[in-house]
N, C-alpha and C positions, 0 to 999 in steps of 0.2 A: 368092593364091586366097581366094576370099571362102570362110565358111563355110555348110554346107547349113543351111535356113531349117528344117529339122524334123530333130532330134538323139533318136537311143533310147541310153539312157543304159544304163549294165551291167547282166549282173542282177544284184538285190539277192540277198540272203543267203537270204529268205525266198521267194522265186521271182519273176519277171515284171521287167519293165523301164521305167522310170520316161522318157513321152514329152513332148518339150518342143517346144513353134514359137516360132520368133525372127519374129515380124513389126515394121517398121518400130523393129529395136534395140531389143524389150522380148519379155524369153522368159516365155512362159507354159504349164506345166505344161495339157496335154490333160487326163493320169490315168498310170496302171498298166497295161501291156501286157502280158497273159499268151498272147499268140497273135497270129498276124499280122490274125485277124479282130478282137480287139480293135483295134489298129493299126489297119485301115483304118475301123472302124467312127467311132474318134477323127478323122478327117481328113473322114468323111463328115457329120460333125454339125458341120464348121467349113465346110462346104458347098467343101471341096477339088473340085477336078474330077477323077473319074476316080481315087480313090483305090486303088482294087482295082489295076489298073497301073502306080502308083504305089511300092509296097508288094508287092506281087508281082511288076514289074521291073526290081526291083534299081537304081533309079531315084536318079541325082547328089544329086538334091534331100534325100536323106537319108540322114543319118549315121549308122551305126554305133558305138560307144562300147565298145570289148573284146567280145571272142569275138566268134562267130561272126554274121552278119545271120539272123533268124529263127530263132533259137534263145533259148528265154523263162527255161530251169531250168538251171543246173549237173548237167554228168551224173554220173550215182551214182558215189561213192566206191568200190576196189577193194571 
């Protein structure tokens, strides 16, 4: 199975999720995703089609990387 061409990497320590596109074998860093509207706003300024769809259904084309899909923060400690 090939892998999905747009990967959201874990969150980081300090919150948000670090977005990456693999187009033709070379990955390039979007940004920082601290919300699914960042996310799709990333895919809309690479003139993606239909990003909001994309990114709100849970869509093959992208990857999840630990925890949960739209979830940007570690939840609070006990």
């Amino acid at each position: 199975m090939e892998h999905a061409p747009i990967l959201v990497h874990r969150i980081s320590p300090s919150g948000g999720r670090r977005v990456v596109i693999r187009i033709a074998g070379v990955d390039t860093v979007l940004g920082v995703a601290y919300s699914d509207a960042d996310l799709i706003e990333f895919l809309r300024r690479i003139e993606v089609p239909d990003p909001d769809d994309l990114v709100l259904g849970d869509s093959e084309v992208i990857a999840w990387q630990g925890g949960q899909p739209h979830v940007y923060e570690e939840p609070d400690g006990p």
